[in-house]
C-alpha angles and dihedrals in degrees: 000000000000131000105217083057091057119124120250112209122091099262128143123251111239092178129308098316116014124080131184107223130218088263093050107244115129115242120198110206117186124175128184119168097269086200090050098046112082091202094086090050097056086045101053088046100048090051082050103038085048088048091059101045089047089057092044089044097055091046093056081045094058089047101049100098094050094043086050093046095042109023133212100287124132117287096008087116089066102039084047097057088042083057097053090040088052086050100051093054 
């Protein structure tokens, strides 16, 4: 551990990591070099990687009926969005 991180107020250490305070609660510090540590990194990377297959995933979702009615087939896109546009008049 490094000195300069000390606490500096007068506690007791229990062990490494754990100090018993003035007003005798027990108080657990723990520091790890958050640039150095690659956990944050692949967590980070897994909310947002869920984030983004939850939104692709609800969009296939809303498709899905047109894509069931019309098909994937050349051109359908266009003549989808005419069809709503007719429908709408």
């Amino acid at each position: 551990m490094d000195n300069r991180n000390q606490v500096t107020v007068q506690n007791a250490q229990i062990s490494n990591n754990i100090y018993m305070g003035d007003d005798g609660i027990y108080r657990w510090m723990y520091e790890f070099h958050m640039m150095k540590n690659p956990v944050i990194l692949f967590t980070v990377w897994k909310v947002l990687g869920m984030s983004a297959a939850i939104i692709a995933l609800f969009g296939f979702v809303i498709s899905l009926p047109d894509v069931i009615r019309y098909g994937f087939r050349n051109g359908n896109l266009r003549q989808l969005s005419r069809r709503k546009e007719i429908a709408d008049i």
